[in-house]
PDB file with SEQRES, HELIX, SHEET and CRYST1 records, atoms N, CA, C and O in Angstrom:
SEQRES   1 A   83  UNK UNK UNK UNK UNK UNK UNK UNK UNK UNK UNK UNK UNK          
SEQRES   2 A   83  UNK UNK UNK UNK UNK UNK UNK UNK UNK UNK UNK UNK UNK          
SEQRES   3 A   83  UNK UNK UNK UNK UNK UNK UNK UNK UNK UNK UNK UNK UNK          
SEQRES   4 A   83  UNK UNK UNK UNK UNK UNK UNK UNK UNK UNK UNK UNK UNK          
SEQRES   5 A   83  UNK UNK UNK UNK UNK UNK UNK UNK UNK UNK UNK UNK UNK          
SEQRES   6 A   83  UNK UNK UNK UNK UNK UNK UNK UNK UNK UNK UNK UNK UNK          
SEQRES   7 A   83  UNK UNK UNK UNK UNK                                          
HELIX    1 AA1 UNK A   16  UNK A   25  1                                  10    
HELIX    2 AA2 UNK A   29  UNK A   38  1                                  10    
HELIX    3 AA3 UNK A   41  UNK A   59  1                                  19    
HELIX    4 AA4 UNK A   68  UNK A   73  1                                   6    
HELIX    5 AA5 UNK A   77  UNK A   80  1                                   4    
CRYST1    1.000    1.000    1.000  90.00  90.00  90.00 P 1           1          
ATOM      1  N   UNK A   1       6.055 -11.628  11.001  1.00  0.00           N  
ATOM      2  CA  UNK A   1       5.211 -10.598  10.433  1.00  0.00           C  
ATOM      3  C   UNK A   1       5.608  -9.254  11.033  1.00  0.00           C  
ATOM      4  O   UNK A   1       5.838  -9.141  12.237  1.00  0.00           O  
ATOM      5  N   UNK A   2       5.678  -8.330  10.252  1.00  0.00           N  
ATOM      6  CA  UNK A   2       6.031  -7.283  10.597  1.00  0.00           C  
ATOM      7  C   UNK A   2       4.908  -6.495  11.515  1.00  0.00           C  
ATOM      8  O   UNK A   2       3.824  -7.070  11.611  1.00  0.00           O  
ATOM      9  N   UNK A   3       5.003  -5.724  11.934  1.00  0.00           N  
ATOM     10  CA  UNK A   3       4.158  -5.057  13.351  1.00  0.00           C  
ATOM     11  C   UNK A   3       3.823  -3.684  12.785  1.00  0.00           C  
ATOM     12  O   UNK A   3       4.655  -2.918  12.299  1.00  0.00           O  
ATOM     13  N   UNK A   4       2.534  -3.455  12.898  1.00  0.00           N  
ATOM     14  CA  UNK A   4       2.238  -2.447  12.050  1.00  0.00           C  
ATOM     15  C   UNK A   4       2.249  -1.340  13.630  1.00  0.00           C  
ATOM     16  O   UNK A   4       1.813  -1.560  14.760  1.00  0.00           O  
ATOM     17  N   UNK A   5       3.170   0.229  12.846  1.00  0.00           N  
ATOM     18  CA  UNK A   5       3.051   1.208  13.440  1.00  0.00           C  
ATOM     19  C   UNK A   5       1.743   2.162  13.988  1.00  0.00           C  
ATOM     20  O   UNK A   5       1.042   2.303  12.986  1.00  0.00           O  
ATOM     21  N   UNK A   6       1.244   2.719  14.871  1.00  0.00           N  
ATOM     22  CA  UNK A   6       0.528   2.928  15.719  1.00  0.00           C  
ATOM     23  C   UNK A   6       0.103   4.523  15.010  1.00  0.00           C  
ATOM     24  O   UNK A   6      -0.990   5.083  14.915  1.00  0.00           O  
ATOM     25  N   UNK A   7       1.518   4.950  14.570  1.00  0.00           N  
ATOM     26  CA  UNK A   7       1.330   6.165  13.105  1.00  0.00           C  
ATOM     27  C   UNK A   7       2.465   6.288  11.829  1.00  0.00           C  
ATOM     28  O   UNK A   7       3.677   6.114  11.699  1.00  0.00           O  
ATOM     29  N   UNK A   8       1.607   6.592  11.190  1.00  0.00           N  
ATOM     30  CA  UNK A   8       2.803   6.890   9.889  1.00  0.00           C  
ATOM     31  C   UNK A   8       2.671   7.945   9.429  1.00  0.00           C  
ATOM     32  O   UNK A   8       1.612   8.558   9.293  1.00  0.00           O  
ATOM     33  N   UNK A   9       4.061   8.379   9.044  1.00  0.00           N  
ATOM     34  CA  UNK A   9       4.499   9.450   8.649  1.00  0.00           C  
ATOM     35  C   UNK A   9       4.353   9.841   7.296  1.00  0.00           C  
ATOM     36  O   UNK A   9       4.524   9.117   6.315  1.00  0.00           O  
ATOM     37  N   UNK A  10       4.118  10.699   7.304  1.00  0.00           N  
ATOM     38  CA  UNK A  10       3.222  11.447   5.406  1.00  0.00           C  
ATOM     39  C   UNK A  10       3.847  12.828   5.310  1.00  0.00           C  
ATOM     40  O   UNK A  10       3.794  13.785   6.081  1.00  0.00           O  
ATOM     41  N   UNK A  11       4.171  12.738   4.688  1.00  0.00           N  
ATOM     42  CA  UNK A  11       5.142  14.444   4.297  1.00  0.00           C  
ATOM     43  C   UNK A  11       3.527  15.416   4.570  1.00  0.00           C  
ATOM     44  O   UNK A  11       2.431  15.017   4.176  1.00  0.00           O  
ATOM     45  N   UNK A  12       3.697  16.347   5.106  1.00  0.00           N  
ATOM     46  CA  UNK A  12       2.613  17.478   5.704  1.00  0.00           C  
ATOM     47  C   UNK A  12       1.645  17.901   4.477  1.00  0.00           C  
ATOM     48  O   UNK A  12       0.443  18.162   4.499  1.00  0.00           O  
ATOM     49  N   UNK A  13       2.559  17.885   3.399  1.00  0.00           N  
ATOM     50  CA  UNK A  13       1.793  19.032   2.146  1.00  0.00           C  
ATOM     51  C   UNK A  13       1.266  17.579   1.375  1.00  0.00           C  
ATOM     52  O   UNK A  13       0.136  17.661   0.893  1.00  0.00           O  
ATOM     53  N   UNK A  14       1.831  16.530   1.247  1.00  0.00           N  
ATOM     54  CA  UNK A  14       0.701  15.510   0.898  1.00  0.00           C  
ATOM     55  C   UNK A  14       0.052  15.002   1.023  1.00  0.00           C  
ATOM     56  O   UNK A  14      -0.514  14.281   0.200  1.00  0.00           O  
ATOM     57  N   UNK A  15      -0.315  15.253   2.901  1.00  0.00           N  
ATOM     58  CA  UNK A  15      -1.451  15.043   3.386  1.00  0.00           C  
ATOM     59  C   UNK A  15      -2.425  15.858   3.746  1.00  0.00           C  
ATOM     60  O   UNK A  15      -3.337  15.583   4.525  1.00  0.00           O  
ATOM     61  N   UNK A  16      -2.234  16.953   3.140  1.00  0.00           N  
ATOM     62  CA  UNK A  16      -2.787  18.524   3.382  1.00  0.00           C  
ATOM     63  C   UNK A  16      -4.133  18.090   2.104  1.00  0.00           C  
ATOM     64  O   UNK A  16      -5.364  18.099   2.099  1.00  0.00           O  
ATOM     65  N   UNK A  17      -2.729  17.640   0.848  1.00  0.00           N  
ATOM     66  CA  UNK A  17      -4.026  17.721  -0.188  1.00  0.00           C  
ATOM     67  C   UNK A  17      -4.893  16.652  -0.148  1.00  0.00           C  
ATOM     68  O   UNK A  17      -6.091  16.804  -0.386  1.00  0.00           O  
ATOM     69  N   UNK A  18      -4.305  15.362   0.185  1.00  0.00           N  
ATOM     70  CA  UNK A  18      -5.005  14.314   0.514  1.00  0.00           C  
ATOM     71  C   UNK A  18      -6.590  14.330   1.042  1.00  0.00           C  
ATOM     72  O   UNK A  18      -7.664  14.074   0.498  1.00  0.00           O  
ATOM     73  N   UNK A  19      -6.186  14.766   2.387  1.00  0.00           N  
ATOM     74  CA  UNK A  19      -7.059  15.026   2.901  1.00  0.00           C  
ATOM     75  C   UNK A  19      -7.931  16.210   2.455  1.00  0.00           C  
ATOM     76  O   UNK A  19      -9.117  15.939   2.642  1.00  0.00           O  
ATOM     77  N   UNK A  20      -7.797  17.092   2.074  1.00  0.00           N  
ATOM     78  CA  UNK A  20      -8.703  18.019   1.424  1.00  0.00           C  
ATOM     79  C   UNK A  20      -9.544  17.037   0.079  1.00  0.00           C  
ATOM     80  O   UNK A  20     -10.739  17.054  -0.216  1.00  0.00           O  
ATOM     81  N   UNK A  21      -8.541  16.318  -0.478  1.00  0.00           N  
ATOM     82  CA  UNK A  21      -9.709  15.798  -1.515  1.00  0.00           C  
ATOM     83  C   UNK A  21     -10.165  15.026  -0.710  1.00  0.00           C  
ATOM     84  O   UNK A  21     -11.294  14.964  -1.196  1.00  0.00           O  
ATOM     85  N   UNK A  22     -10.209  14.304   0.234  1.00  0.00           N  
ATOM     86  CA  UNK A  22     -11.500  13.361   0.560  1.00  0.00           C  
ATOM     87  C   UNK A  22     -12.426  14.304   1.383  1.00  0.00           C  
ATOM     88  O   UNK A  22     -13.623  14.029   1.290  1.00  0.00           O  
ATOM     89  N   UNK A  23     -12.178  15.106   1.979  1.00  0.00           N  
ATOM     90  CA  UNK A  23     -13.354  16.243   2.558  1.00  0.00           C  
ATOM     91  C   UNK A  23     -13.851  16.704   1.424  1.00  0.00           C  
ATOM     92  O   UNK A  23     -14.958  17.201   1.626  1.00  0.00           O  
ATOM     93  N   UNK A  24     -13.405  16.774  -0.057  1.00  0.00           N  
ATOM     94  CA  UNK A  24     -14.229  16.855  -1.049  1.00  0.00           C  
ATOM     95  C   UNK A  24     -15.361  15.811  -1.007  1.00  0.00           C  
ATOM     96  O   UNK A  24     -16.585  15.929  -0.950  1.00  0.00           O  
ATOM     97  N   UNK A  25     -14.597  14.830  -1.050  1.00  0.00           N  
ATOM     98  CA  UNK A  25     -15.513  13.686  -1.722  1.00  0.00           C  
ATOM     99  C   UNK A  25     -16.801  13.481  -0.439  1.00  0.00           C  
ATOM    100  O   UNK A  25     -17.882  12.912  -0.588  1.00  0.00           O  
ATOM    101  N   UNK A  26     -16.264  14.144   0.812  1.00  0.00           N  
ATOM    102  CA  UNK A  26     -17.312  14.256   2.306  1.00  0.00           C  
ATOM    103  C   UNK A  26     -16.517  12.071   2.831  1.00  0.00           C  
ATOM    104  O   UNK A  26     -17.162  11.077   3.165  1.00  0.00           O  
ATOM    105  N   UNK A  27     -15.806  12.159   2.739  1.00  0.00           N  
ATOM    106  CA  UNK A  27     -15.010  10.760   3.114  1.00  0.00           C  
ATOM    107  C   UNK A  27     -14.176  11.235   4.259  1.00  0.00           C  
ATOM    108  O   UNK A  27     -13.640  12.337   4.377  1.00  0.00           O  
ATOM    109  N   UNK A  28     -14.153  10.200   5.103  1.00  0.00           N  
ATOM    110  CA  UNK A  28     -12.491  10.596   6.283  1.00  0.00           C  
ATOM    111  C   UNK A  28     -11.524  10.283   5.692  1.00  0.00           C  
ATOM    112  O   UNK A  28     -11.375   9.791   4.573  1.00  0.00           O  
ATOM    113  N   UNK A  29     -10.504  10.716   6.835  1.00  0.00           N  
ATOM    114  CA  UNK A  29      -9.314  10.941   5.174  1.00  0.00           C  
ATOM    115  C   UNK A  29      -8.601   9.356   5.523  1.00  0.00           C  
ATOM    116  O   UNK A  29      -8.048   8.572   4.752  1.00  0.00           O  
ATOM    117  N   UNK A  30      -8.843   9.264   6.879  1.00  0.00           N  
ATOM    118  CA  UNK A  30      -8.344   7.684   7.816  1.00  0.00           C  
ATOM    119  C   UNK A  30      -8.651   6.459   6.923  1.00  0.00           C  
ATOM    120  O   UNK A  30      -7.989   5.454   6.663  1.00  0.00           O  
ATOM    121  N   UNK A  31      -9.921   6.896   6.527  1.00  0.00           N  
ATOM    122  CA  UNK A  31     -10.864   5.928   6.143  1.00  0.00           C  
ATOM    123  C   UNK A  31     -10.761   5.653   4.360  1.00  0.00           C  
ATOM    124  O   UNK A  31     -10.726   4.507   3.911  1.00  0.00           O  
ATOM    125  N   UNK A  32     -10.724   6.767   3.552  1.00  0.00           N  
ATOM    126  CA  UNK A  32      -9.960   6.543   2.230  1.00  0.00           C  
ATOM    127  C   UNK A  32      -8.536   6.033   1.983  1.00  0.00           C  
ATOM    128  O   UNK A  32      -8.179   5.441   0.964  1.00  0.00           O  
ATOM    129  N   UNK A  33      -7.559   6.413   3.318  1.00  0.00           N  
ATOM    130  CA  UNK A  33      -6.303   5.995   3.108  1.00  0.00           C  
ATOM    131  C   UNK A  33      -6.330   4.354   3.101  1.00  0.00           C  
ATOM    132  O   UNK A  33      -5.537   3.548   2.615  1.00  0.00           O  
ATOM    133  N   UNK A  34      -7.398   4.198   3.738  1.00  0.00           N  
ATOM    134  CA  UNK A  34      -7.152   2.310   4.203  1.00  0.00           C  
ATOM    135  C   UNK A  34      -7.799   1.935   2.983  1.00  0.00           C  
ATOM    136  O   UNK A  34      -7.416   0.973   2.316  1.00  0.00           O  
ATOM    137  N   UNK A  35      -8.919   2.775   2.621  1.00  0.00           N  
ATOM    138  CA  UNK A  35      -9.445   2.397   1.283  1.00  0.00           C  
ATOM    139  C   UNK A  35      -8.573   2.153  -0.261  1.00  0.00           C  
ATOM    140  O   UNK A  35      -8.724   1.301  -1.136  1.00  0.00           O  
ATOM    141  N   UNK A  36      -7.676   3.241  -0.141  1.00  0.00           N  
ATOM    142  CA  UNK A  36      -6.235   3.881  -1.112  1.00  0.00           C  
ATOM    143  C   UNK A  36      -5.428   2.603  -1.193  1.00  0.00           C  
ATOM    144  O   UNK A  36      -5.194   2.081  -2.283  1.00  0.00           O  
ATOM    145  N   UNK A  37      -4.864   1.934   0.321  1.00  0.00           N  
ATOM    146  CA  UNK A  37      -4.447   0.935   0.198  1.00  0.00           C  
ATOM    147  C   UNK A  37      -4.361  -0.586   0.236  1.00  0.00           C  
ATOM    148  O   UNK A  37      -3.491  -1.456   0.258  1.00  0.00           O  
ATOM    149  N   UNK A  38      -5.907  -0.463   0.233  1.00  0.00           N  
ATOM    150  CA  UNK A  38      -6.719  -2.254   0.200  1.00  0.00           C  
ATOM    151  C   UNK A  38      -6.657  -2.236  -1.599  1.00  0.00           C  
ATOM    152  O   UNK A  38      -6.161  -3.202  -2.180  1.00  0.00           O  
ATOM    153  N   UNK A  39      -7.201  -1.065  -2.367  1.00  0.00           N  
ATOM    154  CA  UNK A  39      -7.254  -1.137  -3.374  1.00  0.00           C  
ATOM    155  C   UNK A  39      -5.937  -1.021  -3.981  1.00  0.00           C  
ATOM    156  O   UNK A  39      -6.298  -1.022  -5.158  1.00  0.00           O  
ATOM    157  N   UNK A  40      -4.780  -0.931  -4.024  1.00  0.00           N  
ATOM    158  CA  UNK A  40      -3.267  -0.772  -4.330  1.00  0.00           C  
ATOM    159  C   UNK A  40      -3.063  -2.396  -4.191  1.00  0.00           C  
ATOM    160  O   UNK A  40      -2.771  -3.226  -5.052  1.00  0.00           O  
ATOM    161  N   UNK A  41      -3.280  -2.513  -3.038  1.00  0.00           N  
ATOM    162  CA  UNK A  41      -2.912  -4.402  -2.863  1.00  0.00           C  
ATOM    163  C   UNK A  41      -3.738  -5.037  -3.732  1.00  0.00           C  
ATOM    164  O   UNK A  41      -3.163  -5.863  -4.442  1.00  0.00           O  
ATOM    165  N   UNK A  42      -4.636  -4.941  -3.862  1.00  0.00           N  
ATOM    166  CA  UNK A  42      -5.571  -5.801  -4.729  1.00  0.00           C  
ATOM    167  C   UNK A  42      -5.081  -5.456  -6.350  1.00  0.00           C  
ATOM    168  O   UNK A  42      -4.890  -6.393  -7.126  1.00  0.00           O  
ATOM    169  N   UNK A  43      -4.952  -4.457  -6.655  1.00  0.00           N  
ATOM    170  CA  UNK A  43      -4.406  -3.958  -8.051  1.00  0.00           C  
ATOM    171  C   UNK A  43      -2.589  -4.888  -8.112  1.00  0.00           C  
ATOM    172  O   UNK A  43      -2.006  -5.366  -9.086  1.00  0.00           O  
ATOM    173  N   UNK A  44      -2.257  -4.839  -6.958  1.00  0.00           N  
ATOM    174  CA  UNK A  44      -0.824  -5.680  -6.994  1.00  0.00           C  
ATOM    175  C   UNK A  44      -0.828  -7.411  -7.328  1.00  0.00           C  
ATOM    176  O   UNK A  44       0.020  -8.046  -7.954  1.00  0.00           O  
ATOM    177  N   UNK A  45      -2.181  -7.944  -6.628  1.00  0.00           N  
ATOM    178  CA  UNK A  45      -2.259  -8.810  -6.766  1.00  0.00           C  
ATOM    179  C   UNK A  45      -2.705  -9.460  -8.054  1.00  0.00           C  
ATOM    180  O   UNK A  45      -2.224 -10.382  -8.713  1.00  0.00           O  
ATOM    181  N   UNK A  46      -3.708  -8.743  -8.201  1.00  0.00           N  
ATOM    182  CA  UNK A  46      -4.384  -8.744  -9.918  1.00  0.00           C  
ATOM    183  C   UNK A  46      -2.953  -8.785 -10.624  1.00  0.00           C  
ATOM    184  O   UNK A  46      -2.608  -9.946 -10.846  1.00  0.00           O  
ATOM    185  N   UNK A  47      -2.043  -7.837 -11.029  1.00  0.00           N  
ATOM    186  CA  UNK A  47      -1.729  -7.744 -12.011  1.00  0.00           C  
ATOM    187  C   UNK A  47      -0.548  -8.639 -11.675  1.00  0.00           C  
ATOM    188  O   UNK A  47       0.279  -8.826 -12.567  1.00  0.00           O  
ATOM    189  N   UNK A  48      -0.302  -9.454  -9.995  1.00  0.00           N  
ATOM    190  CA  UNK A  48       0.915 -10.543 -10.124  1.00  0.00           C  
ATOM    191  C   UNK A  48       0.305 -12.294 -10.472  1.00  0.00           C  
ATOM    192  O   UNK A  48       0.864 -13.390 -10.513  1.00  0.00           O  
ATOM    193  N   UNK A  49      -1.472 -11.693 -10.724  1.00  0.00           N  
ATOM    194  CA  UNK A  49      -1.990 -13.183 -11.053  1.00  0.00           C  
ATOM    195  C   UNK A  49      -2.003 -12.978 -13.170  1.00  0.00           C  
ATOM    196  O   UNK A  49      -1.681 -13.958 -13.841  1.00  0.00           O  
ATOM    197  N   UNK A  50      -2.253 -12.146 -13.605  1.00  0.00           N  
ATOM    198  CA  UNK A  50      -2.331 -11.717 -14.633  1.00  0.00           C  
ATOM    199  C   UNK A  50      -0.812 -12.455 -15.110  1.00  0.00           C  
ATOM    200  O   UNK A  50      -0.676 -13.484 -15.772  1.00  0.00           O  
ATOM    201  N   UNK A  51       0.051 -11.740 -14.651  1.00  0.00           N  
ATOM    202  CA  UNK A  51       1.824 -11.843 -15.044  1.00  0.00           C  
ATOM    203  C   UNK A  51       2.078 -13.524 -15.381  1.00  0.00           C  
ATOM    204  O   UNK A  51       2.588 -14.114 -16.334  1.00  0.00           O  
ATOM    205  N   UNK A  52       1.343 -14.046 -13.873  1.00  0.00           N  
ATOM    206  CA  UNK A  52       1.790 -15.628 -13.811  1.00  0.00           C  
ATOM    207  C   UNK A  52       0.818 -16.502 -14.625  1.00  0.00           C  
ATOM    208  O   UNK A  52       1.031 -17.714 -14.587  1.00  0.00           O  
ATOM    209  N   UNK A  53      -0.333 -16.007 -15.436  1.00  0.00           N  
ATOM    210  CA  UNK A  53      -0.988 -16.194 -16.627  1.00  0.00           C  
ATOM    211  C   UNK A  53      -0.334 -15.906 -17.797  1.00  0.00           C  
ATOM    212  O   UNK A  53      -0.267 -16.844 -18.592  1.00  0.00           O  
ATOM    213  N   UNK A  54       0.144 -14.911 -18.109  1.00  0.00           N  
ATOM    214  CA  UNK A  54       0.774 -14.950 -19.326  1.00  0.00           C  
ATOM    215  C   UNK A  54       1.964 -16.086 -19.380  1.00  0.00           C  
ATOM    216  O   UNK A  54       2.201 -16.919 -20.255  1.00  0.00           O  
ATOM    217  N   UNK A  55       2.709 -15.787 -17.974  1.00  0.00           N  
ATOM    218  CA  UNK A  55       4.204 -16.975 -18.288  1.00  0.00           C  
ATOM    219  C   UNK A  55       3.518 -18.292 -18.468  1.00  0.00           C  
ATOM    220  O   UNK A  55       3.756 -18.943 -19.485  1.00  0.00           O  
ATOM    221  N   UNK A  56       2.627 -18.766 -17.497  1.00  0.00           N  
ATOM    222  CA  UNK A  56       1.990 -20.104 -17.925  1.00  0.00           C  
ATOM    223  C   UNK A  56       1.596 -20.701 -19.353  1.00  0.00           C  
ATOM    224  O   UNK A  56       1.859 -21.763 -19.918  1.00  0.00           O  
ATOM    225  N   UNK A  57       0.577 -19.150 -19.823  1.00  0.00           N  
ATOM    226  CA  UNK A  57       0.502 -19.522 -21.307  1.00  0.00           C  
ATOM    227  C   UNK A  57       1.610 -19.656 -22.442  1.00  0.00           C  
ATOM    228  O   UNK A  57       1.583 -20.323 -23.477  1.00  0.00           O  
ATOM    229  N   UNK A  58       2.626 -18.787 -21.909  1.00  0.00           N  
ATOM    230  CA  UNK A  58       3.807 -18.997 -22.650  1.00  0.00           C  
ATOM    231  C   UNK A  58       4.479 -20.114 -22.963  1.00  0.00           C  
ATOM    232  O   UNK A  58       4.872 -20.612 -24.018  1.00  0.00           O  
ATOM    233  N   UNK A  59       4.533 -20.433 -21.725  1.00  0.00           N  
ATOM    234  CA  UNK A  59       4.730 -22.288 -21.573  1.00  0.00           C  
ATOM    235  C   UNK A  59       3.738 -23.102 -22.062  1.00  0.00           C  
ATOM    236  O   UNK A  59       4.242 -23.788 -22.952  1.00  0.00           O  
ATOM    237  N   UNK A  60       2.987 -23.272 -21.970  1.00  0.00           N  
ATOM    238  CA  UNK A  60       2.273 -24.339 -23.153  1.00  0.00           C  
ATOM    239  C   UNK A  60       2.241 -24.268 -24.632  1.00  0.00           C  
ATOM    240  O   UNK A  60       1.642 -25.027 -25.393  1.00  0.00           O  
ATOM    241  N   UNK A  61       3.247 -22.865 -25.031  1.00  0.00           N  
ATOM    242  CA  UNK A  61       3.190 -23.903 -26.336  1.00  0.00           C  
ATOM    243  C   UNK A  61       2.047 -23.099 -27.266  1.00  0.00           C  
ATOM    244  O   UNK A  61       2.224 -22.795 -28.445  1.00  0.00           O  
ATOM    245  N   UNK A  62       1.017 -22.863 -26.601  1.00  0.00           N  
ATOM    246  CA  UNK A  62      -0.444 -22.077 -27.751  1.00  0.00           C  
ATOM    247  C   UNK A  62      -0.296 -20.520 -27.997  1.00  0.00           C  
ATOM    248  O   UNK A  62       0.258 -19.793 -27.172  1.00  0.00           O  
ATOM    249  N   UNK A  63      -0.726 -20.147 -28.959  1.00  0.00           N  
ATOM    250  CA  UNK A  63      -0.301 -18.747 -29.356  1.00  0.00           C  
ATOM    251  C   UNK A  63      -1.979 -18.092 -29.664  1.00  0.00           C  
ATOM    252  O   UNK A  63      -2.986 -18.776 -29.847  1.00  0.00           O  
ATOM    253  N   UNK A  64      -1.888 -16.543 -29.649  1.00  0.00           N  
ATOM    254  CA  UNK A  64      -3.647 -16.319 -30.053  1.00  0.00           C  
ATOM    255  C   UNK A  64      -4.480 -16.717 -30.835  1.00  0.00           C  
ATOM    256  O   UNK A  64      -5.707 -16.617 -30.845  1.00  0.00           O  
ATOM    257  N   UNK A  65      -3.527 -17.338 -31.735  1.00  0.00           N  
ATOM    258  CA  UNK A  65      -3.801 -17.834 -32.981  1.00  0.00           C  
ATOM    259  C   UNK A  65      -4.838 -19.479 -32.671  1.00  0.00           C  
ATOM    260  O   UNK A  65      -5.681 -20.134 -33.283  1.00  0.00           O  
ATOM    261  N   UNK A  66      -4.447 -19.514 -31.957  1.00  0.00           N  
ATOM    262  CA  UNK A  66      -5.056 -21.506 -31.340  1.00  0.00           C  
ATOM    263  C   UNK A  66      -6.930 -20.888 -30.658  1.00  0.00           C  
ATOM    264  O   UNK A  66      -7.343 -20.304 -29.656  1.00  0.00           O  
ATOM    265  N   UNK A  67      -7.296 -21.237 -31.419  1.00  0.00           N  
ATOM    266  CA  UNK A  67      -8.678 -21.006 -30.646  1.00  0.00           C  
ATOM    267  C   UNK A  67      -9.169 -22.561 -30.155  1.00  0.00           C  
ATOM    268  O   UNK A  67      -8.678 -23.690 -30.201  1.00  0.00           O  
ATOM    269  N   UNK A  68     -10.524 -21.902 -29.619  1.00  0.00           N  
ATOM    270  CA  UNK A  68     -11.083 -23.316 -28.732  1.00  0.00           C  
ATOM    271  C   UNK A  68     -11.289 -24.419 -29.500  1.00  0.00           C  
ATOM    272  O   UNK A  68     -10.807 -25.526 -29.259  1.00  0.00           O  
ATOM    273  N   UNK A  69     -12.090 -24.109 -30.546  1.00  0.00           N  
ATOM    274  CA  UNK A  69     -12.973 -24.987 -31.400  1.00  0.00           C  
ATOM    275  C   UNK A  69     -11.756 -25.772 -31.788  1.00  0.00           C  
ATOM    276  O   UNK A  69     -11.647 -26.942 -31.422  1.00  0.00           O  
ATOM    277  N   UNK A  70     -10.782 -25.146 -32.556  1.00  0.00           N  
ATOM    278  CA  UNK A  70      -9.688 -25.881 -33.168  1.00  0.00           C  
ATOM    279  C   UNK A  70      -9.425 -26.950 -32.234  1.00  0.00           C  
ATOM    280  O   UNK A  70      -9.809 -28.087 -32.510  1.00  0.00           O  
ATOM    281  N   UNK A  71      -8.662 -26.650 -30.899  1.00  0.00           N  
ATOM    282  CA  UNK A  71      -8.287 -27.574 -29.965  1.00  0.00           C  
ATOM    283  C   UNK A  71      -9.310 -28.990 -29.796  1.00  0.00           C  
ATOM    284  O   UNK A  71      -9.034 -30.186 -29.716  1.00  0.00           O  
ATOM    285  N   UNK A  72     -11.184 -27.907 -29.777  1.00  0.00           N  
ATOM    286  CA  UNK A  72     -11.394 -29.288 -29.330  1.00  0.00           C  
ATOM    287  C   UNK A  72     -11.774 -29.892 -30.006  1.00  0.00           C  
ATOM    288  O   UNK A  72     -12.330 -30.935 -29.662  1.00  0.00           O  
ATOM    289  N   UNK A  73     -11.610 -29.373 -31.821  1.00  0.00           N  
ATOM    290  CA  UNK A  73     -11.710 -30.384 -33.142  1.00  0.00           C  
ATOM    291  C   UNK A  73      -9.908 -31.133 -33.048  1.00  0.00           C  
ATOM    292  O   UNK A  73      -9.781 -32.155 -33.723  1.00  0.00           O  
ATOM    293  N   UNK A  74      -9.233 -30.881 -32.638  1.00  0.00           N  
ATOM    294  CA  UNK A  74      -7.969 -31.829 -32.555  1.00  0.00           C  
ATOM    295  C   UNK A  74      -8.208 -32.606 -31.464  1.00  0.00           C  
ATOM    296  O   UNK A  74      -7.029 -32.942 -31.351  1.00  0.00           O  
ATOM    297  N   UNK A  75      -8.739 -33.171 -30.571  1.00  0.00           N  
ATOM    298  CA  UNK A  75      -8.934 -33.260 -29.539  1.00  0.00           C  
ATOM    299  C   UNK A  75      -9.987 -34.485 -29.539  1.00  0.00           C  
ATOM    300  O   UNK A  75     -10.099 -35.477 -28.819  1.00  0.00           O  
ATOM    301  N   UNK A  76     -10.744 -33.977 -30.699  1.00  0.00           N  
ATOM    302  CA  UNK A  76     -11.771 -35.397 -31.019  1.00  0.00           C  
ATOM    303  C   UNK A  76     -11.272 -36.081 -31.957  1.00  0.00           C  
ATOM    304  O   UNK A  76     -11.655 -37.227 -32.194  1.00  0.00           O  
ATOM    305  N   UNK A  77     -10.121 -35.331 -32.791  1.00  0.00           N  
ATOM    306  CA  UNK A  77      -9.496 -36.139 -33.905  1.00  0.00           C  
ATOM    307  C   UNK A  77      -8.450 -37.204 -33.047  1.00  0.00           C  
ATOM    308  O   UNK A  77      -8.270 -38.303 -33.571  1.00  0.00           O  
ATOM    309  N   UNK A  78      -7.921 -36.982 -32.056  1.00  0.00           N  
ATOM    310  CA  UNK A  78      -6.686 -38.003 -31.685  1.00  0.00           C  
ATOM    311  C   UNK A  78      -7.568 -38.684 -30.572  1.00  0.00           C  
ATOM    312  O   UNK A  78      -6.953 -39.479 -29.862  1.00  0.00           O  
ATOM    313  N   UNK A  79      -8.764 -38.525 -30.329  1.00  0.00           N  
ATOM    314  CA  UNK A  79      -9.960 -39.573 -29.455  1.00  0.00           C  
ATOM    315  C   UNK A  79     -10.438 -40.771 -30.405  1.00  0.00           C  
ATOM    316  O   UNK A  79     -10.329 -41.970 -30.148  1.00  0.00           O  
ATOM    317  N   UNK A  80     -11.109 -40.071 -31.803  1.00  0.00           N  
ATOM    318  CA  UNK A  80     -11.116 -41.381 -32.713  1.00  0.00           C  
ATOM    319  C   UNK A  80     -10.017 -41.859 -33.175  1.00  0.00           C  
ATOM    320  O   UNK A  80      -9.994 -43.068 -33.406  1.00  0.00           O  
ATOM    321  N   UNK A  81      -9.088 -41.236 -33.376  1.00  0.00           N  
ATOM    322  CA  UNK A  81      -7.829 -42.219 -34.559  1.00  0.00           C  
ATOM    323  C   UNK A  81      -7.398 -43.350 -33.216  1.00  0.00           C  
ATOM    324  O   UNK A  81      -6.828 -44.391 -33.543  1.00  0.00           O  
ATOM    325  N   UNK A  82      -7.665 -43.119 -31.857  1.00  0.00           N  
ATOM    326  CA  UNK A  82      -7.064 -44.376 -30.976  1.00  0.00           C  
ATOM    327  C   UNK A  82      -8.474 -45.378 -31.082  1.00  0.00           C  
ATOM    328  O   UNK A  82      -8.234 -46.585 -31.068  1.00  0.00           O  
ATOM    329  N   UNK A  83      -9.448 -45.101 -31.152  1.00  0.00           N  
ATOM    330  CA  UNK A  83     -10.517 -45.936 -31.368  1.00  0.00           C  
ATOM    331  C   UNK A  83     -10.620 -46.908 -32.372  1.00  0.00           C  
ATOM    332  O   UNK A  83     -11.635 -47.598 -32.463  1.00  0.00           O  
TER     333      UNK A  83                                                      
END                                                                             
């Protein structure tokens, strides 16, 4: 695991404005940045669980077109025809 630095470096004038908008908002600026990037990870993760939903659905085969009911009227049809 990588070792997180003690400070990081932010170009001056983008943390000038940064921080001015969260003294807008009356926020620390410490405290939105961690906020900035819990929510970035979570938006990363969302949209790498989203991604591996679509390929999954891709792979089975069903298109938008397949709704529920249909499935689970096929579904009771190949339950009785083995009966």
């Amino acid at each position: 695991m990588a070792q997180m630095p003690e400070q990081i470096k932010v170009d001056r004038k983008l943390w000038s404005k940064f921080s001015a908008e969260a003294k807008k908002s009356r926020k620390d600026p410490a405290r939105l940045l961690s906020e900035v990037l819990r929510e970035y990870l979570d938006r990363k993760e969302r949209q790498r669980l989203l991604d591996e939903s679509i390929r999954q659905a891709k792979r089975s085969g069903l298109t938008e077109d397949d709704d529920i009911e249909g499935m689970i009227k096929a579904l009771r049809k190949k339950r009785l025809a083995k009966t």
